[in-house]
Residue, then its C-alpha position, 0 to 999 in steps of 0.5 A: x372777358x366776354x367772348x363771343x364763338x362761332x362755327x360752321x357745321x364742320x366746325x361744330x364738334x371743335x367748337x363745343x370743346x372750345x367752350x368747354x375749354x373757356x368755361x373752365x377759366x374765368x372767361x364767359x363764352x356765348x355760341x353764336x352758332x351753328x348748332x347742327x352738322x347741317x350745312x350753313x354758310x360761314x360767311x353768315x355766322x363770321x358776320x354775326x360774330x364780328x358785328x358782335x365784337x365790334x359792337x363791343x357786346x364781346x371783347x373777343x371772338x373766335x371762329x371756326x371753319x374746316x380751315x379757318x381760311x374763310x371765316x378769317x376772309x369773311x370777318x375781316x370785311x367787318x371794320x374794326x375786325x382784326x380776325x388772325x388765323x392761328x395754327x399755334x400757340x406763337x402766332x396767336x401771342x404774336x396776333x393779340x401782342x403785335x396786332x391786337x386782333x379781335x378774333x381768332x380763327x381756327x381750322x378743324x385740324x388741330x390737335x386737342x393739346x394744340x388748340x388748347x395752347x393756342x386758345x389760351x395764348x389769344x385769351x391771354x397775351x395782350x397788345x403791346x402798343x409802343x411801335x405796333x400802335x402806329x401800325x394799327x393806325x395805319x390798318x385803320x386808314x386803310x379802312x377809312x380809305x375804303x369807306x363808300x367804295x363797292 
């Protein structure tokens, strides 16, 4: 699987073990940046990321803020981005499972164990469709709705 990864400058340092993390599997990981601890703008680099996954250049994504609450804001303005922010290793199950998103969003808080767990739970639980394919289908509508308006 392609996975396409992104953070802000607080997000650096957790991000570089992340891709540690996915370099150790059979997973192929690209950072998409930031690449310093100067400051930039997390909008900027959760756009990049999701416009990547939805174009279909990476099957999933992650971002990384101090919180995760912005890029997880940011990159669910991208239609087609199911961007779940996780805090361990069920939610993230649950948001590949149940919701079949397309980006993990991660805060800086987390311990090492932690984000280990809860990377490989989003690397490695899939949709199940069934009843949650019609919520999806819902989710969708909702987007199609909202085409064309400011």
């Amino acid at each position: 699987m392609r996975i396409a990864i992104g953070g802000d400058h607080r997000g650096l340092e957790l991000k570089q073990s992340i891709i540690e993390l996915i370099n150790a599997t059979e997973h192929d990981c690209e950072d998409l940046g930031s690449y310093t601890t100067e400051s930039v703008d997390y909008p900027d680099i959760a756009r990049e990321v999701a416009e990547a996954v939805v174009r279909g250049d990476y099957e999933r994504g992650i971002l990384i803020c101090d919180t995760g609450i912005g890029m997880s804001i940011a990159a669910n303005k991208v239609k087609g981005i199911r961007a779940a922010l996780c805090h361990d290793g069920f939610s993230a199950s649950r948001a590949r499972q149940h919701n079949d998103a397309n980006i993990l969003c991660l805060g800086t808080g987390g311990t090492p164990d932690t984000v280990a767990e809860i990377v490989n739970a989003f690397l490695t639980s899939h949709f199940e469709g069934g009843r949650h394919q019609r919520r999806l289908d819902k989710i969708r509508a909702i987007e199609a709705e909202q085409i064309g308006q400011p």
